[in-house]
N, C-alpha and C positions, 0 to 999 in steps of 0.2 A: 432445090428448095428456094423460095421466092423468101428476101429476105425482109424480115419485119421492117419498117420507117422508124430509125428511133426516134422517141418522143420527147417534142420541143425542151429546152432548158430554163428554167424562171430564171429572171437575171436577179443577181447574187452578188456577195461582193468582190471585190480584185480576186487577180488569181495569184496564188502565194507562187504556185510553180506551175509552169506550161512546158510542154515540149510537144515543136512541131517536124513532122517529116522524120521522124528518129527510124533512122536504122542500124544494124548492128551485127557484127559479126564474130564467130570465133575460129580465129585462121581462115579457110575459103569459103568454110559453111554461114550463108549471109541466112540471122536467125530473124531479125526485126525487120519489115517492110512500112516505112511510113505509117509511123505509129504519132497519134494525135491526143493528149490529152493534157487536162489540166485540175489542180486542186487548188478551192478556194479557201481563204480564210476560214477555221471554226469546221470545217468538215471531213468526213471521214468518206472516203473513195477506194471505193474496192476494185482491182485489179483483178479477175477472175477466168478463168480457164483451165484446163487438164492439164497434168502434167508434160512439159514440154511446150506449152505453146508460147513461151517467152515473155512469161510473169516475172520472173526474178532476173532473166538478163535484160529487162526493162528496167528494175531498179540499177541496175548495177551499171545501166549506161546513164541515167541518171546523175549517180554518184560518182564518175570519173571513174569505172572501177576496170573499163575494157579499153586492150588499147588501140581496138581501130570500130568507130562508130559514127555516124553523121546526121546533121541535124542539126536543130536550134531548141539548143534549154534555157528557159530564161527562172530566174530565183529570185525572188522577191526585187525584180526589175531589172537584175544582172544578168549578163549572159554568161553562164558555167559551161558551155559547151565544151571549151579548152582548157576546163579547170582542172585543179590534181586534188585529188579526193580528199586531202589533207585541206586542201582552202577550201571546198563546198562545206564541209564539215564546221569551216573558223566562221563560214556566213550564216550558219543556221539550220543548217539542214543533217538531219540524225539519220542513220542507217544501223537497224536492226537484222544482221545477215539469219539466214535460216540454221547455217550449221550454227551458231551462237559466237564462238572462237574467244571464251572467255576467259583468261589466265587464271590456268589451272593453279601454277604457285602460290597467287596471291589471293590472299582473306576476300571477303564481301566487300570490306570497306576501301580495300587495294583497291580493289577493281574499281568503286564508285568512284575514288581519288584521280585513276588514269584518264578518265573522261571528265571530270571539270573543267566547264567554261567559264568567263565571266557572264555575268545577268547580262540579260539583252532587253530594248529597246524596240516597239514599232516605228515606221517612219513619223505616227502621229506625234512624238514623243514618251505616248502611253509605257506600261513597263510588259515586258511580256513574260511569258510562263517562265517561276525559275523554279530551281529545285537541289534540295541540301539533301541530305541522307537521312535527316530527320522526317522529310516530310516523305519521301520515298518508303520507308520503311512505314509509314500508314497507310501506303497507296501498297506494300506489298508487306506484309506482316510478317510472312515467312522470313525472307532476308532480315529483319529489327530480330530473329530468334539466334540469326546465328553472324553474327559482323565479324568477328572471329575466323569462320569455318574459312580453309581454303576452297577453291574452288570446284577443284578438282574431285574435293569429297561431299559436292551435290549433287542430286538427281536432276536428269535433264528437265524436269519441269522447271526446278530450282533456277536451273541454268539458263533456262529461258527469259526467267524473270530477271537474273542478276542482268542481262546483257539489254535489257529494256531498259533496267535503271541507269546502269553505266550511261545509256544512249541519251537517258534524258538529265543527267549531269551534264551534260554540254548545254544547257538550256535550248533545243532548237525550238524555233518555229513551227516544224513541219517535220513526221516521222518518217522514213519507209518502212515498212516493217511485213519482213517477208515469212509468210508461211506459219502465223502464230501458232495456229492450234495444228499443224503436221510433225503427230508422231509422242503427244504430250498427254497423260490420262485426263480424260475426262471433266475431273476436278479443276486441274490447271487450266485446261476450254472456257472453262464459265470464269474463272479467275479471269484470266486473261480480255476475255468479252467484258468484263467490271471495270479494266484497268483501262482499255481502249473510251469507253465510254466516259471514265473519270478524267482522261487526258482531254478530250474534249470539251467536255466543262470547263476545265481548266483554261482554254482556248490553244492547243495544239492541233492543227491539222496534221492528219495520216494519211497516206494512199499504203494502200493494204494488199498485196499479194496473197491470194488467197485460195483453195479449190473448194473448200467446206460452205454452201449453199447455207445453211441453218445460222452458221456464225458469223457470214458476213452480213447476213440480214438481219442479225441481232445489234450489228453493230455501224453499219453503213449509210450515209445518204445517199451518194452515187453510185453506180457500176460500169467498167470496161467492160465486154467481154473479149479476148481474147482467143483467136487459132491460126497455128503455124504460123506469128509473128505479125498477124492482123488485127485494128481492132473490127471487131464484125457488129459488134453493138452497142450503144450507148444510150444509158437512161436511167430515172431513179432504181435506187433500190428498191422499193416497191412494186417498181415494173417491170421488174425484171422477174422479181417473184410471182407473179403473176402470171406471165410470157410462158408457159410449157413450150409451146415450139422453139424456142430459144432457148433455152434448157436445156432441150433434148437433143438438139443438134450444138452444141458446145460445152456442155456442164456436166450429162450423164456420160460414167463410163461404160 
């Protein structure tokens, strides 16, 4: 198959996060091949591919989360390449894992409590997205029902949502957020495409690990496409929706 030209880029503003040359591995199996992308300020970027083609070990080299990967990350002008996920986190940057991993012991409001950051700052001095549990609980109504409940005794949608909110108590900049709607009813899908899209407003950029075609195009400006740890495409969301031959050789199973 001859591969499509992806189609030019409007220039746009900074880019909040870039990584160039990223590769990555776990133990001998090298899963990332020179992987190139970048999210700008105020937008949503979807990461997209089947499963396995190294969507989420892409956030997770990102995030300091592997420990042998190579490359240049740069974070709102720093370079995290060498960071330990504990300080990309202090700079700004939220990671929403797909298993969720949200302490089952502790209430709603526990949980929201263990991810408080202080408010942040852009470099303009402007003030950027913050967020208290009050204003969380309008952006997710369900958690405002029960601050109380541990966590243990909610349903994985629930769970989903508490590990968003947690994510975004740290006030970052910039999400990752892997795999929203894999594995969550229906309900929660459209919830969650409301919440993506109100974070935006807000001014939080997201890159989005995704395989659901309908939802990331409900909610995306950009797309990678991703296979066996390539990117093979790059272009708006819209064009990509569009693209059947690109689709069909990376997206359909």
């Amino acid at each position: 198959m001859r591969h499509p030209e992806p189609a030019a880029m409007p220039p746009e503003a900074p880019a909040l996060l870039r990584a160039k040359a990223l590769n990555a591995w776990y133990g001998a199996a090298h899963i990332l091949f020179d992987v190139d992308l970048e999210v700008k300020r105020g937008e949503v970027v979807a990461l997209m591919g089947r499963n396995g083609a190294g969507k989420s070990t892409t956030l997770k080299a990102v995030m300091g989360l592997l420990d042998r990967h190579r490359g240049s990350i740069q974070f709102m002008d720093r370079d995290i390449s060498q960071a330990e996920p504990h300080q990309i986190a202090s700079l700004g940057l939220g990671y929403v894992p797909e298993d969720r991993r949200i302490f089952s012991d502790l209430t709603v409001m526990e949980n929201l409590e263990v991810g408080r950051q202080p408010p942040r700052r852009w470099a303009d001095g402007s003030e950027a997205p913050a967020w208290t549990p009050e204003r969380l609980f309008k952006l997710f109504p369900n958690l405002g029902e029960m601050p109380d409940r541990p966590g243990g005794r909610m349903s994985g949608g629930e769970q989903q949502m508490l590990t968003v909110a947690r994510t975004l108590m740290g006030n970052p900049y910039l999400v990752l957020l892997d795999e929203p709607s894999e594995g969550v009813a229906p309900v929660i899908v459209e919830q969650m495409a409301h919440m993506i899209l109100e974070l935006k407003g807000h001014g939080v950029s997201i890159l989005l690990s995704e395989q659901n075609m309908h939802f990331a195009e409900l909610v995306s400006d950009r797309a990678y496409v991703l296979e066996k740890g390539q990117i093979r495409y790059h272009a708006t969301m819209a064009e990509l929706a569009r693209n059947d031959e690109v689709r069909r050789a990376y997206l359909s199973v």
